[in-house]
C-alpha atoms as one frame of an Amber mdcrd trajectory, in Angstrom:
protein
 100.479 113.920 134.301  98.971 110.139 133.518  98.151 109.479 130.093  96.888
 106.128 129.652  95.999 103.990 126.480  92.401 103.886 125.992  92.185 100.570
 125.724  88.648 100.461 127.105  85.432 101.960 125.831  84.591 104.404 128.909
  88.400 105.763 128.217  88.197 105.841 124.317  84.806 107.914 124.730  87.106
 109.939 126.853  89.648 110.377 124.124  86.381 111.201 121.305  85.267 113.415
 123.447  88.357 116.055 124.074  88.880 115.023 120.010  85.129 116.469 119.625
  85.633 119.764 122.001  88.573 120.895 120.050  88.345 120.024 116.636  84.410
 119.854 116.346  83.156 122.297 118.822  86.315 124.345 118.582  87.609 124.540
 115.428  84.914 123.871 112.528  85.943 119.986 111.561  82.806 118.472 110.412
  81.670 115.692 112.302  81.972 113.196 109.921  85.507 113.693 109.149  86.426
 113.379 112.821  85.752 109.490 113.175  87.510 107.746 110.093  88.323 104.191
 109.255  91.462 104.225 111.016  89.907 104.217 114.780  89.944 100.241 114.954
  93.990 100.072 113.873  94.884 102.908 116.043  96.245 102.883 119.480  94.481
 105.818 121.057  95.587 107.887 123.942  93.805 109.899 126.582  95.334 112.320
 129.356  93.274 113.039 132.945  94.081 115.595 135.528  93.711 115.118 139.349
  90.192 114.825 139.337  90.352 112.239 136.413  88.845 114.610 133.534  90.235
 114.133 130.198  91.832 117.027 129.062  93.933 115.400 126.061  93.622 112.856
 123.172  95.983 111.419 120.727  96.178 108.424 118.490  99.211 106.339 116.892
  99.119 104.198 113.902 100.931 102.453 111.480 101.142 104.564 108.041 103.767
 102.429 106.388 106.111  99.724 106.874 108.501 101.143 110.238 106.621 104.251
 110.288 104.300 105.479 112.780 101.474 108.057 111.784 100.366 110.718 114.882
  96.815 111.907 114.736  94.278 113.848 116.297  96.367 115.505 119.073  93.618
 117.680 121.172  93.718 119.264 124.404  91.194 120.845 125.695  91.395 125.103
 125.149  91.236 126.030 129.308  94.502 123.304 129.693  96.750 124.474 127.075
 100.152 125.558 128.635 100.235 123.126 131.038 102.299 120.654 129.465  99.547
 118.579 128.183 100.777 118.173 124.940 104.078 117.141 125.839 102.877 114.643
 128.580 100.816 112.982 125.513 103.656 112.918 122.931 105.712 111.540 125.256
 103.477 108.908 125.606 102.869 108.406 122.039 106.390 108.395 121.628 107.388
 105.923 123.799 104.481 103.149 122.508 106.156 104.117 118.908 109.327 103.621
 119.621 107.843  99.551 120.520 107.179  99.090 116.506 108.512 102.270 114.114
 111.909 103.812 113.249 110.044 107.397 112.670 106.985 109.361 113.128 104.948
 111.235 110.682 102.342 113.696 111.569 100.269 116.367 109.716 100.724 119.458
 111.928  97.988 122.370 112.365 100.225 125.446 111.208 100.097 127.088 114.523
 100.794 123.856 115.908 103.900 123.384 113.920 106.676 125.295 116.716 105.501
 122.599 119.126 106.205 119.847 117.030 109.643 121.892 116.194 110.527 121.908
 119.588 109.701 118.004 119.619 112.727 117.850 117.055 110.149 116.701 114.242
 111.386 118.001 110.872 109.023 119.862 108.183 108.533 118.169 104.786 107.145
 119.922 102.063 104.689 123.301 101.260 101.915 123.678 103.961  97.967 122.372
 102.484  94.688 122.414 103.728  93.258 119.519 105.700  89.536 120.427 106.487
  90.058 123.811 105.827  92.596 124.198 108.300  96.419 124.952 107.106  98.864
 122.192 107.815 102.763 120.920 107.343 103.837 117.503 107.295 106.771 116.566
 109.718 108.440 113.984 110.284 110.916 112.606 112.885 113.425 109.515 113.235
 113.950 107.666 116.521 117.845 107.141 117.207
C-alpha cells in the first residue's frame, strides 16, 4: 500500500482532496476550517491504490518541543477496511519517529478504537471539534 509524502503540489492536491471528500463532503466540516495555518509546517501524507487514486491523507507536525501532532487522517468512505489507515499511520509514524519522542492526536470518537489498537493512550473528557465529538490521545515512541 504506497503512501508517499506529498512533497509536490499535484500530490498535496491529492492529499486536500481525500481531506475534502471526508471531512467536507462527508462529514459537515466547514470549508474554512479544513485549510488552517498549519499546512506550510506540516509534512503531509497521501496514500494511492493500484491505479494511483488517492484514497488517504494525513499530516504530521510539530505541536511542542519532542512532540509530534497527527492531523487530518481521511480515507475515503468506499476504502475503509482495507487497511488504509494503518498503511498511513505507519507512515506517519515512521517520519515521527525522525524528530519526536511521542505523538498527540485529537481522535474522532468513533475513531478512537483504531487509535487504541495503535497503542495511543486517551487523555482527558471527550469535546467537540467542529461539532464532531473527539478524545485526545497520546502515544510515546520506545
Amino acid at each position: 500500500m504506497p503512501v508517499v509524502r506529498a512533497d509536490t503540489d499535484a500530490r498535496y492536491e491529492d492529499a486536500l482532496g481525500v481531506r475534502y471528500a471526508v471531512f467536507v463532503d462527508e462529514q459537515g466540516v466547514p470549508e474554512g476550517l479544513e485549510v488552517d495555518d498549519y499546512e506550510d509546517e506540516s509534512l503531509h501524507f497521501v496514500a494511492y491504490d493500484a491505479t494511483s487514486d488517492p484514497v488517504g491523507a494525513a499530516r504530521l507536525r510539530e505541536y511542542e518541543p519532542r512532540v509530534g501532532k497527527v492531523e487530518r487522517v481521511a480515507v475515503l468512505e468506499s476504502r475503509r477496511g482495507e487497511g488504509w489507515g494503518d498503511a498511513l499511520m505507519d507512515a506517519v509514524e515512521d517520519a515521527a519517529r525522525e524528530r519526536f519522542d511521542e505523538l498527540y492526536l485529537h481522535a474522532q470518537l468513533p475513531a478512537a478504537g483504531f487509535y487504541d489498537r495503535r497503542n495511543y493512550e486517551r487523555e482527558g473528557d471527550q469535546f467537540e471539534e467542529a461539532d464532531i465529538a473527539h478524545v485526545a490521545m497520546r502515544k510515546r515512541f520506545e
